[in-house]
C-alpha positions in Angstrom: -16.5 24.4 29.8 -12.8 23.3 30.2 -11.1 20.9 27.5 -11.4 18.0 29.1 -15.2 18.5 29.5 -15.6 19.3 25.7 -14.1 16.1 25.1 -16.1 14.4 27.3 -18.8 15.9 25.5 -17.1 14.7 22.2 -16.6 11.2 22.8 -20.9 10.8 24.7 -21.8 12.6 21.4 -19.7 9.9 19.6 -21.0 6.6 21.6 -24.7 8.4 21.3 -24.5 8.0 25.2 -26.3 11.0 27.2 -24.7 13.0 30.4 -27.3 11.1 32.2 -26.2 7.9 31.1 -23.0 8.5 31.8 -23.3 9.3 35.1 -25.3 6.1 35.9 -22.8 3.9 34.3 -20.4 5.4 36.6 -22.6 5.3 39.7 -21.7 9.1 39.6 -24.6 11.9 40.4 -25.1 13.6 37.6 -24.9 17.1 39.1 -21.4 16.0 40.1 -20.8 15.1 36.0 -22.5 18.3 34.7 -20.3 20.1 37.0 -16.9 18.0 35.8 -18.0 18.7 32.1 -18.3 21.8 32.8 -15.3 23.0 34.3 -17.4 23.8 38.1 -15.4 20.8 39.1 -12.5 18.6 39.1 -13.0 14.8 37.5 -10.7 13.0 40.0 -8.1 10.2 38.2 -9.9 7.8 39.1 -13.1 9.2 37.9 -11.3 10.3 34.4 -10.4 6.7 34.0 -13.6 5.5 34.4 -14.9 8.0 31.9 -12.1 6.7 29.6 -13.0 3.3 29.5 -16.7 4.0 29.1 -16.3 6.3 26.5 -13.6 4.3 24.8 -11.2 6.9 24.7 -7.7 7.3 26.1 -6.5 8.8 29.6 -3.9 10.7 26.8 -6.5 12.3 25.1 -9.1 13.2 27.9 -6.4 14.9 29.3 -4.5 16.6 26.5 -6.7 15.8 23.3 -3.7 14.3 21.7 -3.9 10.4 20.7 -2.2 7.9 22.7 1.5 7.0 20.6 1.5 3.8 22.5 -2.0 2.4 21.7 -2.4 -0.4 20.6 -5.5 -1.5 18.6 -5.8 -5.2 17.2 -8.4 -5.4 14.1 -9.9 -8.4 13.2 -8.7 -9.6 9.7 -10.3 -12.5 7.7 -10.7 -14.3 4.4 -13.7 -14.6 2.6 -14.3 -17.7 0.3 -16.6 -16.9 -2.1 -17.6 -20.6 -3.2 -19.0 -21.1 0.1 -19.7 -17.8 1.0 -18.4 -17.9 4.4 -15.6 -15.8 6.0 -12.6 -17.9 8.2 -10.4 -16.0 10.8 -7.1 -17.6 11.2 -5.0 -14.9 13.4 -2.3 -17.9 14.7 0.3 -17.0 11.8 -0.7 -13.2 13.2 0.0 -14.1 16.6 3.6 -13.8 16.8 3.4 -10.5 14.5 1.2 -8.7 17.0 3.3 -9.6 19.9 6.4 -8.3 18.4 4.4 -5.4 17.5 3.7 -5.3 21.4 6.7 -5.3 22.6 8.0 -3.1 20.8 6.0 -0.2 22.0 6.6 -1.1 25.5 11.0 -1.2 24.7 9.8 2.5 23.1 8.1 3.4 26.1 10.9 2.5 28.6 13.2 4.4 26.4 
């Protein structure tokens, strides 16, 4: 098995997603996907996307197993009042925060 296969294997381990699963969800055979994970054959680029976005994982680290230093990941964030037990999400005043946030990772990117 070949890196990228065992991560493959890490991230459908991860999701609790099977190699048949898989396969269907990428209208890919799955002797074609055994053979991928297992280092027989070559996932093609667009194949390994597809497997990234499935699995939720990065191009970055299907392919070197190193995290993505430009990902971005927003996170929900509320308040909780407790007198009427009920949570409020107000992400405007966040809004303008996170987009700075963006662009600075792409200005890092370019550079």
């Amino acid at each position: 098995m070949d890196a990228i296969g065992t991560r493959v294997k890490e991230a459908l381990g991860r999701r609790g997603l099977s190699q048949v699963e898989l396969a269907r969800s990428l209208d890919l055979g799955e002797s074609a996907l055994s053979k991928s994970i297992n280092g027989n054959r070559a996932f093609s680029a667009v194949e390994l996307a597809e497997v990234a976005n499935r699995l939720d994982v990065s191009m970055r680290w299907l392919v070197t197993g190193e995290p993505d230093p430009y990902e971005v990941r927003i996170l929900a964030r509320h308040d909780y009042d407790r007198s009427s037990r009920s949570y409020s999400c107000d992400v405007s005043g966040d809004r303008e925060t996170l987009e700075s946030i963006v662009l600075l990772y792409r200005q890092a990117q370019l550079a």
